[in-house]
N, C-alpha and C positions, 0 to 999 in steps of 0.2 A: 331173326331175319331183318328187324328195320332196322337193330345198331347195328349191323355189315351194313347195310344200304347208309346208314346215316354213315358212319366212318367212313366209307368209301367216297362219299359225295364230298364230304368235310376234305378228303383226300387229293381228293380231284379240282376243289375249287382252290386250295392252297397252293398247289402245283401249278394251274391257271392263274392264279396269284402272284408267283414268284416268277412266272416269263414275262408276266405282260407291266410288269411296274418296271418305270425307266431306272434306271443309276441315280443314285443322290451322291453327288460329288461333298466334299470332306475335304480339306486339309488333310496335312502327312502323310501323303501318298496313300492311303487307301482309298480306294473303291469300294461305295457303297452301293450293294448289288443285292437283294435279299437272295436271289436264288446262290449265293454264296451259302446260302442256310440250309442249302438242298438236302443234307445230309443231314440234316436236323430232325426233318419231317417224321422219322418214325417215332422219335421220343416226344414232341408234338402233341402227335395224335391219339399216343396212349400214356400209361404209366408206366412204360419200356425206359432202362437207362439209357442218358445220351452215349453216343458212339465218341472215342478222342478222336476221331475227326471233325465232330460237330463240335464239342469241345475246342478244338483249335479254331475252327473255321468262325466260330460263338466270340472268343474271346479276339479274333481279327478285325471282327465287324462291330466289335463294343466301341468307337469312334462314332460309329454309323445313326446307334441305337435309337440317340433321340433322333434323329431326323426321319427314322422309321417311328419311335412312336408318334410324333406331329402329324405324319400321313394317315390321314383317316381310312383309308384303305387297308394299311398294314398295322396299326394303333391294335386292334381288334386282336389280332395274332401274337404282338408282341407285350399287351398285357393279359394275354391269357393264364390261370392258374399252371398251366402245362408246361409253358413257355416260361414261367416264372420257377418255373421247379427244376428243368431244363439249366436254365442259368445258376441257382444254386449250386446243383449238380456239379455245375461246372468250374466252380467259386468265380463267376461273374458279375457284379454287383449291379442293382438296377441302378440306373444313372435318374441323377434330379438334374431334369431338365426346364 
């Protein structure tokens, strides 16, 4: 019962997460948007494989990365073991920022 209450809370603050963090503007015409990562969330939060959507959407926003992990807001998510496993998955490379 508490890890459904804890996943779900971890669920809900991510989601709260990704509306309420502004755009980090980027060169190359992308837009860096984390809730671009929306589809990301389920592989995230477990050890579920990522979706090729998150996949694509992961290696769109790879321009983005460092200025998410500089956000102490988002830093937290984007160095996560989950998040890092996620990006293997997806052969995305962590960037040295």
């Amino acid at each position: 019962m508490v890890k459904v209450m804890w996943g779900s809370s971890l669920a809900l603050a991510v989601a709260l997460l990704l509306v309420t963090v502004a755009n980090i503007p980027v060169a190359e015409g992308v837009t860096c948007s984390p809730t671009e990562l929306a589809s990301c969330s389920p592989a995230f939060m477990s050890a579920s494989p990522p979706s090729a959507t998150c996949c694509a959407k992961l290696r769109e926003q790879k321009p983005c990365l460092c200025g998410y992990l500089r956000n102490p807001t988002l830093s937290q998510y984007v160095n996560s073991p989950n998040a890092k496993k996620v990006a293997s998955s997806c052969n995305v490379a962590t960037p040295k920022c």
